[in-house]
Each structure stands twice: as structure tokens, then as C-alpha cells.
FILOVO-153819 format. One record per residue (C-alpha): residue in three letters; x, y, z. Coordinates in steps of 0.1 Angstrom, whole numbers, padded with zeros to 4 digits, always signed. Example, Ala and Ser with C-alpha at 12.3 -4.5 7.8 and 13.67 -1.06 7.14 Angstrom:
// FILOVO-153819
Ala+0123-0045+0078;Ser+0137-0011+0071;
END
This chain:
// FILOVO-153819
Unk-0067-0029-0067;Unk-0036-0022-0091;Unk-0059-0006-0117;Unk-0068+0021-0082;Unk-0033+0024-0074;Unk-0023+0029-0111;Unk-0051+0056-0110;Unk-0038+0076-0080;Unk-0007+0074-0092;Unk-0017+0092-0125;Unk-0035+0117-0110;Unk-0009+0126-0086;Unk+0015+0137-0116;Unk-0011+0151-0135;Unk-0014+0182-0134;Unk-0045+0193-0160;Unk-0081+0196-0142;Unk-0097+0183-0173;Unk-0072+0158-0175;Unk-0075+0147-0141;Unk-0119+0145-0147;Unk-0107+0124-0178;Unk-0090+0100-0162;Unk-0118+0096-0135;Unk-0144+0089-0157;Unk-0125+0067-0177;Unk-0114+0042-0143;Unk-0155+0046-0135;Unk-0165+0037-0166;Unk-0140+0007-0174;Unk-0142-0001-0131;Unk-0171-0028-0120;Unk-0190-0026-0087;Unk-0183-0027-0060;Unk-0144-0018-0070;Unk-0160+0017-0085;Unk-0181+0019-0053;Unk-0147+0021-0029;Unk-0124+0041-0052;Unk-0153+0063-0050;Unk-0154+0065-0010;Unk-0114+0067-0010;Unk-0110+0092-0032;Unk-0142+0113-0012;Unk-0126+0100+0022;Unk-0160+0079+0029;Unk-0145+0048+0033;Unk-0142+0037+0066;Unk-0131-0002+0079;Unk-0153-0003+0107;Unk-0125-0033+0126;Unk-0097-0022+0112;Unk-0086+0005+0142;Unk-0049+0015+0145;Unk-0056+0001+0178;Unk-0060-0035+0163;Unk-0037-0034+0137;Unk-0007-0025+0167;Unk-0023-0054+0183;Unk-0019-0078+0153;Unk+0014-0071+0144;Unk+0028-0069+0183;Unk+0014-0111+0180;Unk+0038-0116+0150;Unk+0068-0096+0154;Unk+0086-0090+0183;Unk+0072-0057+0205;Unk+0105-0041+0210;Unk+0113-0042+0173;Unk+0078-0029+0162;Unk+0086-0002+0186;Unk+0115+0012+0174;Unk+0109+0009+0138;Unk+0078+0026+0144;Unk+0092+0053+0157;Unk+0119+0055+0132;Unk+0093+0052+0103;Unk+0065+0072+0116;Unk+0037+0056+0098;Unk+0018+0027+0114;Unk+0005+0014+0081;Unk+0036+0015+0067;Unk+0060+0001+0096;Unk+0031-0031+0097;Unk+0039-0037+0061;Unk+0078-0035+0062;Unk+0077-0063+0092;Unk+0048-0084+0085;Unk+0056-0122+0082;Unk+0054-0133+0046;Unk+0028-0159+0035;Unk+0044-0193+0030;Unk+0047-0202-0007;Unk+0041-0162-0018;Unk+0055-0151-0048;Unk+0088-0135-0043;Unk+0091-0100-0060;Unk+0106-0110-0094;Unk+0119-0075-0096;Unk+0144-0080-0068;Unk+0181-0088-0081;Unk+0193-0101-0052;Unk+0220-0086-0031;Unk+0253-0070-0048;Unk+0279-0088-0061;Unk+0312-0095-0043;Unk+0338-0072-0059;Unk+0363-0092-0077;Unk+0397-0078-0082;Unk+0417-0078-0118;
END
């Protein structure tokens, strides 16, 4: 999955035609099934998840966070997808993002 989203990212800034078939058939040729076999149908807009309805997915989230809340921030965000991944519950014993320095510093005067 981060090899596809590594992909999608390159082609976004990329802004050669033949550079852009290059670096397709390099991710089909180094990709396995069925990983080659859904990058394919995203990037031809085949793929379809034939549960996963935006119907659902506001259903699922509304069970774990509170309505109200899901509400508002989906209105302030605008993007169902990405308001259900800003507020879903975290997995118990996941990985914290090692990137993330924590919050500032108190400022401490001289």
C-alpha cells in the first residue's frame, strides 16, 4: 500500500508523459498480484468496494464517536473519508507516529 501511495505521489509531481509511463511500468513490473491488479482499477477508476457505501461508513463512525461531533467536523472538513480518519478511535497498542515531537515547549524566560 505505501509502495501505491509512494506511486501516486510521484506521478502527481511529475510532469513528463514518458516519465509518468516510466514509472507505471516500473510499479507493474516490481508490483505482485493482486496489489498490481487494484492499483490498476484505482488508477482506471474500476475499483469499487461493493460494502463499503458512504452510507455505512457514516454509520460506523456515528457508533464510535459521538454524532454531534462527527457532525460538525464533517461539515467543517468536507470530506467524509477524511473527517472518518481524523476521529477514528485508535487501536489499542498501535504504534504511535514516531514522527510526532510532541507538543511545544513551555517558553522559559532568561
Amino acid at each position: 500500500m505505501n509502495r501505491f501511495a509512494e506511486l501516486l505521489d510521484r506521478l502527481a509531481y511529475e510532469p513528463g508523459r514518458n516519465n509518468k509511463i516510466k514509472l507505471l511500468v516500473g510499479y507493474f513490473r516490481e508490483t505482485e498480484d493482486p496489489d498490481r491488479g487494484y492499483a490498476l482499477a484505482a488508477l482506471t477508476g474500476a475499483l469499487s468496494f461493493k460494502h463499503a457505501k458512504p452510507g455505512l461508513i457514516r454509520d460506523l463512525i456515528t457508533e464510535r464517536a459521538d454524532p454531534v461531533l462527527f457532525g460538525y467536523s464533517y461539515d467543517y472538513v468536507g470530506d467524509l473519508s477524511e473527517t472518518v480518519a481524523l476521529m477514528w478511535p485508535k487501536a489499542a497498542g498501535a504504534a504511535h507516529n514516531e514522527s510526532y515531537l510532541g507538543p511545544p515547549s513551555p517558553q522559559t524566560s532568561p
